[in-house]
N, C-alpha and C positions, 0 to 999 in steps of 0.2 A: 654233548656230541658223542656219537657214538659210531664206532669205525668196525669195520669188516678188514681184519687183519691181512688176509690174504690176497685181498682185491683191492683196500682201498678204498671201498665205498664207504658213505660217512653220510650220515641224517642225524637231526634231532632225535635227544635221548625223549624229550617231551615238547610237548608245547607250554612256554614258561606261561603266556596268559591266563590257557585254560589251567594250566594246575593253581595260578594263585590264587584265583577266581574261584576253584573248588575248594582249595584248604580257605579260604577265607571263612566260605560258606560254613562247613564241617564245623572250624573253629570258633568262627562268631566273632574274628579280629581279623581287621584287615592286613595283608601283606601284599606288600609291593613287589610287582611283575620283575623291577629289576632289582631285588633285595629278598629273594627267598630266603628264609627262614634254615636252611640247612645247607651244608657244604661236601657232608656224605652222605649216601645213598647205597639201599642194598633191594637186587632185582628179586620180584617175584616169582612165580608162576612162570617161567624163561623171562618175556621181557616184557611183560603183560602189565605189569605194576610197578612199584617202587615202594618201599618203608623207611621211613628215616626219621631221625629224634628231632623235634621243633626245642625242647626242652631234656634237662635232665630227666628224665623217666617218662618223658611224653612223646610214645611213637604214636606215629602215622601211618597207613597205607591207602595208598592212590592209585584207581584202575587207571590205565591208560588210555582205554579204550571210550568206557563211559567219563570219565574225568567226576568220578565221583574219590571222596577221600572218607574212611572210617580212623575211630579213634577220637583220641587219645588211650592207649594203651599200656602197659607196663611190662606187656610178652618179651620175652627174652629177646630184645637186641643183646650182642654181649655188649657190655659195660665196659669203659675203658680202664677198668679196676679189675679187668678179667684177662687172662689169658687163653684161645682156644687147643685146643690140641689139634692137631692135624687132620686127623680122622674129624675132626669137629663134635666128638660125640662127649667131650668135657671141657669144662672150663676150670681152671687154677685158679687161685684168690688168695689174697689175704686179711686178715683181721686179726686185730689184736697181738700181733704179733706172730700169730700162728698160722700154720698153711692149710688151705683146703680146696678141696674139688668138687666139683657138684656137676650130673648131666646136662645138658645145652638144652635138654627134652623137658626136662624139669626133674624132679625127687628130689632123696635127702643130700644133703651135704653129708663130705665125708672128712672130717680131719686128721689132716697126718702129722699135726704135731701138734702137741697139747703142753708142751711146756716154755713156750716163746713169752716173750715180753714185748713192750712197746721198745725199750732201750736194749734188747738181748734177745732179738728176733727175725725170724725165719721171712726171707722175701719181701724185706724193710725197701722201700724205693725212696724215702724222703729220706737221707740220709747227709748230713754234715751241709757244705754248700749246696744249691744255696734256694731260697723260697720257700724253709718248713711252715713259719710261720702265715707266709701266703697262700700254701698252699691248706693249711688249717682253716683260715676266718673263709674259705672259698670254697671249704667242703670237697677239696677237689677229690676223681678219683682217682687215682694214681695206679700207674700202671705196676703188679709184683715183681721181683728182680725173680723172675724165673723161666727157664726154658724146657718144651717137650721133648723128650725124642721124635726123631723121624715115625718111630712105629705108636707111638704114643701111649706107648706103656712106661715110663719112666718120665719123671720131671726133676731138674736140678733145680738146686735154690741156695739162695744163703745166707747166712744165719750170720747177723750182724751184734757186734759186741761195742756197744757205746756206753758202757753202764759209768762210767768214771770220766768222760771225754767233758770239758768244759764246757759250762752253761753259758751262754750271751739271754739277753733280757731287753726287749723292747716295750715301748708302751703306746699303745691305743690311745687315741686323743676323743675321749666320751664322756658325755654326759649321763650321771651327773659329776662321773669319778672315773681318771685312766682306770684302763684294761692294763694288767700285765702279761707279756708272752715269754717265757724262756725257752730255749731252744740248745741241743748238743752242736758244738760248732767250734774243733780245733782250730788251734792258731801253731804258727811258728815257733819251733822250738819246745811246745807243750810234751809232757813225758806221756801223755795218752793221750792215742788218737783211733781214730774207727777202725775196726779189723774186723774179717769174714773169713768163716768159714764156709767150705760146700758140701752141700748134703744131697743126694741122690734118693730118690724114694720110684718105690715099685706102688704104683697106683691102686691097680689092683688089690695087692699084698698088706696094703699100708705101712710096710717097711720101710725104713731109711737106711740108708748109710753115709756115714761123713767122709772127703775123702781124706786121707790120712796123711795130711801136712800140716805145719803149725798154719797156726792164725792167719791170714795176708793183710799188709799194709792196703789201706784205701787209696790206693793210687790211681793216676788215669796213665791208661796208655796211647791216647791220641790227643784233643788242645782240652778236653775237661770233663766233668766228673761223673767217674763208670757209675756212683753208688744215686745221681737224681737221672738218669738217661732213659728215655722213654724205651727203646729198645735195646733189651741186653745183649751185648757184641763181643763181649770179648770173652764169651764159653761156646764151644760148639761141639756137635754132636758128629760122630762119625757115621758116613752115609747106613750102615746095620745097623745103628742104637746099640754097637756092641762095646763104645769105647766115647770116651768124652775128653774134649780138650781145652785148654784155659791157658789165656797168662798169668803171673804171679808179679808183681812188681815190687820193688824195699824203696820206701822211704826216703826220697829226693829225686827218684825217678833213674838214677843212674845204671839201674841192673833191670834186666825182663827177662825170667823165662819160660819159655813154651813147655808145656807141660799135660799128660795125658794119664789119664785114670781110667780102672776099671768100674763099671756102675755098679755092680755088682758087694764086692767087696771094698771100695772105695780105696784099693791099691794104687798107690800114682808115681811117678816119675818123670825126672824132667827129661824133653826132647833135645832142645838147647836155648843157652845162653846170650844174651845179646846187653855189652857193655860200653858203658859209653863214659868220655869225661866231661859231658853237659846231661842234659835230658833223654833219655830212648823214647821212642815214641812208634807209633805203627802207621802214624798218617800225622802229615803236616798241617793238615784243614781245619779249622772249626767247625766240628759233626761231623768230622770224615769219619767212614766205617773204618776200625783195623781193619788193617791191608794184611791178614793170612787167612788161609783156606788150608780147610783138610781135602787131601784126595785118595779116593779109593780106601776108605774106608782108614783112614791113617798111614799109607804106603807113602803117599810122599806129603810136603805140606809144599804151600807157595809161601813164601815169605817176604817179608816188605823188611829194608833195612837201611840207613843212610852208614854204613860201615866204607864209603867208600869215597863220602860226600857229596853224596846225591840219594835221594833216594827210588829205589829199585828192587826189583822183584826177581829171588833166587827158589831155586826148586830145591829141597832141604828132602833128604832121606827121614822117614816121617821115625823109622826106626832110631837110630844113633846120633841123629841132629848134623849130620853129613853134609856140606853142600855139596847136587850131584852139577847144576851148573848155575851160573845168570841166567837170565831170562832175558834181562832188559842192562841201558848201559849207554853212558853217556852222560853230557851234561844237560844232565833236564830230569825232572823230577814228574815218579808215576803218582797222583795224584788219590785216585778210587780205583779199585778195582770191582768190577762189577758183576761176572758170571764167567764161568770158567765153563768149558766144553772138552770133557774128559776125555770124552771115546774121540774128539778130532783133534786134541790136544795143542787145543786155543787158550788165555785166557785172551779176556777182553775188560778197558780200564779205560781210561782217563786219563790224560796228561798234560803238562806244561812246560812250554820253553825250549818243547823240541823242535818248531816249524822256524825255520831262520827269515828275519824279517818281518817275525809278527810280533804282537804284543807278549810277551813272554808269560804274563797270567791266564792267555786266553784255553780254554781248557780244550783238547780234541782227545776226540776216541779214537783207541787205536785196538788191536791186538796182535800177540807175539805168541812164537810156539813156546811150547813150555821146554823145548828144548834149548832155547834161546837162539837159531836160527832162521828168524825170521820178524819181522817188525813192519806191520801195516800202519799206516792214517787213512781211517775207516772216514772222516767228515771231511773233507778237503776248504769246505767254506774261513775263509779268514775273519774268525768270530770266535766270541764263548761258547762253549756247547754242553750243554746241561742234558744229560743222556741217561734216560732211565729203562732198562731192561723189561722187555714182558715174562710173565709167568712162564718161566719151559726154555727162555733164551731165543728161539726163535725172530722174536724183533725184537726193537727199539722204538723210542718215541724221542724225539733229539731237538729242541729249545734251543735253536743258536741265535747270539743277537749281539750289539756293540752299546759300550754307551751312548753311542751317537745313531744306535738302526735300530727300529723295534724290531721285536722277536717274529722269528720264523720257525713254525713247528713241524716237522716233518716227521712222515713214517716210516722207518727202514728195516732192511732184515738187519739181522743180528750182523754179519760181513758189508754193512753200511751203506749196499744198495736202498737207493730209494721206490719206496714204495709208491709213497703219495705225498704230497705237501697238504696239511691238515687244517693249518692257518697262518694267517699271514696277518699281523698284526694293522690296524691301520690309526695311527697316529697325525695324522691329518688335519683332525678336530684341535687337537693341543699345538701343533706348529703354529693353526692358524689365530690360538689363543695370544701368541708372541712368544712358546716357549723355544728354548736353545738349549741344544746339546752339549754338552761339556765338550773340551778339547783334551785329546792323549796329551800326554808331551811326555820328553824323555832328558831328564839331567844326570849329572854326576853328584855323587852320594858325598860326602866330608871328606876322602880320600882322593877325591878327583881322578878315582879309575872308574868306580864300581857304579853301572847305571839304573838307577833310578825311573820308576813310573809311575806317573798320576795323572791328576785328571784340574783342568781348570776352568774355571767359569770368568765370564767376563762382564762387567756391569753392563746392565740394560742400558740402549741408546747412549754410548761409548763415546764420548766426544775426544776426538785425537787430542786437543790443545790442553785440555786438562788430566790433573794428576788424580788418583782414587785410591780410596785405602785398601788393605788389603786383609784378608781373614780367612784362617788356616784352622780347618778342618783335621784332629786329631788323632789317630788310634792307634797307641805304640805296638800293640801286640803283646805279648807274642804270638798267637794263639789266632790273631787276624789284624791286617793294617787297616788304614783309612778308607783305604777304598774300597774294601771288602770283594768281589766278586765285579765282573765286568759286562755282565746281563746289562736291559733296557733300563731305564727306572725313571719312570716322570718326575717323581722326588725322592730323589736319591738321600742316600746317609747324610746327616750335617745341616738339611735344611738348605744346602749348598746353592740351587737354583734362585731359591725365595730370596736368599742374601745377595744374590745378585740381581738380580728385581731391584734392590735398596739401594744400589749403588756401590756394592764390593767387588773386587777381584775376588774369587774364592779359589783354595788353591787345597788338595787334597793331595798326599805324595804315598806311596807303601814306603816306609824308610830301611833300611837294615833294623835285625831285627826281628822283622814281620816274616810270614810263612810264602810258600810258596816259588823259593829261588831254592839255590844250594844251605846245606847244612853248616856251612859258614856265616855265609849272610844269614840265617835263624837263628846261629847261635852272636851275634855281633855283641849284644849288652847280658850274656849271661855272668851273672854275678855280681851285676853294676845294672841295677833297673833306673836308676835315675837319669840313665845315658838316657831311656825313653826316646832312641831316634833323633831327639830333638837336634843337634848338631846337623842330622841330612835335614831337616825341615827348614832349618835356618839357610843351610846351602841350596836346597832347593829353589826357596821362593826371588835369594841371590837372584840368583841365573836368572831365573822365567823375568825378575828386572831387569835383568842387565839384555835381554830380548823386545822386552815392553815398557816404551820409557812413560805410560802414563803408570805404572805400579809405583805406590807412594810410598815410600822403604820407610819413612819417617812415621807410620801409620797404619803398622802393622798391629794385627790380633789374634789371639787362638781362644780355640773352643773345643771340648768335648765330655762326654759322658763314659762314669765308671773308670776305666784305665783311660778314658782320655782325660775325663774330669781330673786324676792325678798327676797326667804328663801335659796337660795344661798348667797348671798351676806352677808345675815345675819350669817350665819355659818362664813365665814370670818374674819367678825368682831367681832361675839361675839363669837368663839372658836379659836383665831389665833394660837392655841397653836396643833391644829388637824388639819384642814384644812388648807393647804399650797397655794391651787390655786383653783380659782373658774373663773366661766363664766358662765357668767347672763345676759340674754336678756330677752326685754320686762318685766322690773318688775315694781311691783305696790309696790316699794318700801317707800312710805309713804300713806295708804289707804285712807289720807285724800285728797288725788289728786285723789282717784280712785270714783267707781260708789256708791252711796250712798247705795243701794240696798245690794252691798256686805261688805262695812264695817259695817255697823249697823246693819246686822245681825249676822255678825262673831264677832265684836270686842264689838258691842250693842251700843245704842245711845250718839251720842257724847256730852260730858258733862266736863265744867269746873272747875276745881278743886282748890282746897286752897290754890295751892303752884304758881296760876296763869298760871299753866299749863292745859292740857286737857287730858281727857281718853285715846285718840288716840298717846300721846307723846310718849310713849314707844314705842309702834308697828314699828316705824320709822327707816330706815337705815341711813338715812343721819345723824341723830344726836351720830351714831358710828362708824363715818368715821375717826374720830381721831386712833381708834384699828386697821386699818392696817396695815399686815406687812408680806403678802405674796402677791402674784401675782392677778391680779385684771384684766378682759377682762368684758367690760359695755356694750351693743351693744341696740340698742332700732330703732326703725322706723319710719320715721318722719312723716308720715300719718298714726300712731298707733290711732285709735277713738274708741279703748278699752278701752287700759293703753295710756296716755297722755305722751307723753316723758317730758312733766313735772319732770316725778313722779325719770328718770334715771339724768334728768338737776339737780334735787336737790341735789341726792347723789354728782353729778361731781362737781358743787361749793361747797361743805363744804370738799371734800379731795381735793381741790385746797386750799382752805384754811387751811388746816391742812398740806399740802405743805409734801402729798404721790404722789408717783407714779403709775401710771393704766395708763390700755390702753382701749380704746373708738373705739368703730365699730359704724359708723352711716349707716344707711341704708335708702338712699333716697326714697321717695315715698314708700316705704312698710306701710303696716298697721301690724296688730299684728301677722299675720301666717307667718311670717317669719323665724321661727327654722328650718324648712327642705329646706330650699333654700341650693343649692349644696356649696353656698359661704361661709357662716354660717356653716355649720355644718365641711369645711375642717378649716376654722382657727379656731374652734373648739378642733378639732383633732392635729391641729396644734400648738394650744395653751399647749392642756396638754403634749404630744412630747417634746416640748421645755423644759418646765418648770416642770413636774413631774418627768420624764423617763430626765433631760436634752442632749437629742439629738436632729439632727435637721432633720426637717422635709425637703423631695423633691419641692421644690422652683414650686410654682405656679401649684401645682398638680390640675388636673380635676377631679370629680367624673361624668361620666358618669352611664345614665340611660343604664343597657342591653338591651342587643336585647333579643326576645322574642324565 
């Protein structure tokens, strides 16, 4: 679709028939009308054509007019292993360790460092957690940890030092003989861990310069890790290209500071300080961008900080780290911020929790003067609102929707008038299939103050007179709860809908803990990961019984993947008396096998204790494998180079030694995105069938993807 900004008006970018019908032709392979072959596209000739990749190095272009299509080709799309410059007249790269640029027009490459290595090298993006080794057997290309300046004469990078950082070792399941992969991969507590430098280089010149502070911890400053991040965020350039700025963070996350360098000389110093006695962080989200901006060229910055217990956006004197005031203020937390308006001295963001009476995750756009005088809600709709900025700020494009409404996209100026409504979802076809929306609902948390919200599903063709089991959907967090986001979703996280097809209650809760409330409720189990929520999950699904007398409390289950897969398990073990059956894949069931990055900032630096134990002992499942005493499904992948099937091997030896019963899914050659594989999710389904509802499940069932 393609929209006319100002007006509104909206046509077809193409005709999907005629173009499949011509790249078919072209191709000589058929492609389906409703399954084109590509997902991005770039305009020719104004809007005459289109070019896009069918394949890695296989471009396309398609007139629009004749609906003819040439190619395959290998002309310069950039590559996603490329970065452009602004001016578009170079692209940035890496190889081997070393950096280089070459024209978008074509000629020679240029190298501007020739002394990088693969483990002690310059604009490294596969770095520590997590996918090196997926991302190796997949050839992928990966995006350089590098940024231009605005004038695009200078490009920053950095120069990663893993040469001593811990080897992990998986193995290939081949014929006629494993494959071995090793991979650099800190853990807890390890005396070497990944550190970077930044180096500055004049394009031109082919000079560099480093800038002149020690090494930086690999930290992240927002839910996870700055060094695999497709876009680098947490260095920016000041609007001249005359100044650059970055955070720095140490080692458990507990200190951050803003800090700004000459590019020239690579002189730097810090702005300010930001200390905390949990985590710092710059955004509460999972993928949230850091929440600061430079303004006016380094005069002031905006700053994101929860110093007050909430988090909130302060205007900081860009010079001496001043605050000159808030911005924002209250109980509710800013979310994203999204484009700031200098000269009208707006920013404009995202938030949660401030509209009373709503769903407190539901996200709305707002903006506030940067003198902190003033505070709009730009979307008034009682929904999510997924609100993406155009090029220049001018508009928006705004996705609001509910668990229970499909989406509605609408076109706004940037101050939240509406332009046009652009589409309107229509789910009609799936109602009329028998699907059902989850229901909100709202409990109290272990505390019996603190509220609580999720989502539940209720078995298909519900008969009042009868009791049903129930199965609880997992994900402690921190970094995101159960329910993730509060968009449409035909099949939403957990498989939740399809288990209620089966005849479950499904009950999904955000618990303390998880993001998106106050920076109390996020810090709830800091230091104690084994809390895992699970005490509100317990209390949660309480209540919504003690409301629905068909919920079967004697027939309860959990499930989840990675951190749920560990805080599943842990429910198990440390409530055998409520949870009857669980299933748990990929878990990071002892954090001390997991990425150092994430234990030490959840669980906080690992440290030795009096009784000859460690901070981290607790957290562990394996060491409450003895508490079993209902049903047990372990599933892990054995080219996991997230979560190490270590972390599931540990649990399986201590309830072999404690001489329980479970059963073991191994999944060859997967890495860690294996919860929606069709195989997975039916013994699954097939698990809880058995053993909660005990019936048995249709012997070798398929789930097929529909036709469209």
């Amino acid at each position: 679709m393609v929209v006319e900004m100002a007006t509104g008006a909206k046509r077809r970018a193409f005709d999907h028939a005629r173009l499949a019908s011509a790249l078919s032709i072209a191709a000589d392979t058929t492609f389906d009308v409703a399954r084109l072959p590509f997902r991005d596209l770039t305009w020719v000739d104004g809007d005459r054509a289109i070019r896009f990749s069918v394949a890695r190095g296989k471009n396309w272009t398609c007139d629009l007019t004749s609906y003819q299509c040439t190619g395959p080709d290998t002309l310069a799309l950039t590559k996603a292993s490329e970065v452009k410059s602004p001016d578009g007249a170079m692209v940035a790269y890496e190889r081997g360790g070393n950096l280089y640029v070459r024209p978008t027009a074509g000629g020679a490459e240029k190298a501007l460092t020739t002394d990088g290595t693969p483990d002690w090298g310059y604009a490294l993006s596969n770095i520590g957690c997590c996918g090196q080794v997926t991302s190796v057997r997949n050839k992928a290309e990966l995006r350089p940890q590098v940024l231009w300046s605005p004038d695009s004469k200078r490009l920053v990078a950095t120069k990663w030092d893993q040469r001593n950082v811990r080897l992990m070792h998986l193995l290939e399941t081949k014929n006629p003989g494993p494959v071995l992969h090793s991979y650099r991969y800190a853990l807890p507590g390890d005396s070497v861990i990944p550190r970077f430098d930044l180096h500055v280089f004049d394009v031109t010149a082919g000079r560099g310069a480093k800038v002149d502070i020690p090494p930086m911890d690999a930290v992240n400053t927002t839910c996870c890790w700055l060094m695999t991040d497709t876009v680098w965020k947490d260095v920016r350039w000041g609007a001249g290209s005359e100044a650059l700025f970055f955070t720095a963070g140490k080692r458990g996350n507990r200190e951050l500071t803003l800090m700004s360098a000459d590019p020239v000389t690579g002189t730097a110093r810090p702005i300010l300080t930001e200390r905390g006695k949990t985590f710092v962080e710059t955004n509460q989200f999972s993928g949230g961008i850091p929440n600061w901006r430079v303004l006016a060229g380094g005069t002031d910055i905006v700053w994101w900080s929860e110093r007050d217990g909430w988090g909130h956006l302060y205007l900081v004197n860009g010079q001496t780290g001043e605050i000159r005031n808030r911005i924002t203020s209250g109980d509710w937390l800013v979310a994203d911020v999204l484009w700031i308006d200098e000269a009208a001295r707006w920013v404009y963001y995202t938030a949660v929790g401030r509209e009373p009476g709503r769903d407190p995750y539901f996200r709305h756009y707002y903006r506030s003067r940067l003198d902190g005088t003033a505070t709009q809600l730009l979307t008034p709709e009682d929904a999510d609102h997924d609100v993406s900025v155009a090029p220049g700020g001018r508009f928006v494009v705004d996705n609001h929707a509910r668990p229970d409404r499909p989406p509605v996209t609408v076109l706004r100026r940037v101050d939240g008038t509406v332009v046009q409504e652009l589409q309107r979802a229509d789910a009609s076809r799936l109602m009329a299939a028998g699907w059902r929306a989850p229901e909100p609902f709202t409990v109290r948390a272990r505390d019996g103050v603190t509220e609580l919200h999720g989502l539940l599903w209720r078995p298909a063709n519900l008969d009042s007179t009868r009791r049903y089991p129930v199965v609880d959907y997992i994900y402690p967090g921190p970094q995101v709860g159960s329910v993730g986001n509060r968009q449409f979703a035909a099949r939403p996280g957990g498989n939740a809908a399809a288990l209620s097809e089966l005849g479950f209650f499904v009950v999904q809760v955000d618990a303390m803990g998880t993001p998106g409330r106050s920076k109390a409720f996020h810090d709830s189990y800091y230091g104690n990961m084994t809390d895992n929520g699970i005490p509100d999950q317990v209390a949660a699904i309480t209540q919504l019984a003690g409301r629905i007398p068909q919920m079967d409390l004697d027939h309860v289950g959990i499930f989840g993947h990675s951190g749920g897969g560990f805080s599943s398990t842990d429910a198990i073990l440390s409530y055998p008396d409520f949870f009857k059956v669980a299933v748990s894949s990929a878990g990071n069931h002892d954090n001390r096998s997991y990425d150092f990055t994430w234990g030490e900032k959840y669980q906080g630096l690992l440290r030795k204790l009096s009784d000859s134990t460690d901070s981290f002992d607790s957290q562990s499942n394996w060491r409450k494998a003895k508490n079993l005493r209902g049903r047990l499904l372990l599933a892990y992948g054995t080219l996991d180079d997230n979560v190490h099937p270590v972390a599931t091997q540990l649990v399986i030896d201590e309830l072999i030694k404690a001489n329980k019963d479970f059963d073991l899914l191994v999944m060859p050659n997967r890495n860690h995105g294996f919860a929606g594989e069709p195989y997975m999710v039916r013994r699954t389904w097939d698990y809880f069938v058995r053993h909660l509802q005990g019936g048995e499940p249709p012997e070798g069932f398929e789930i097929r993807r529909p036709q469209p």
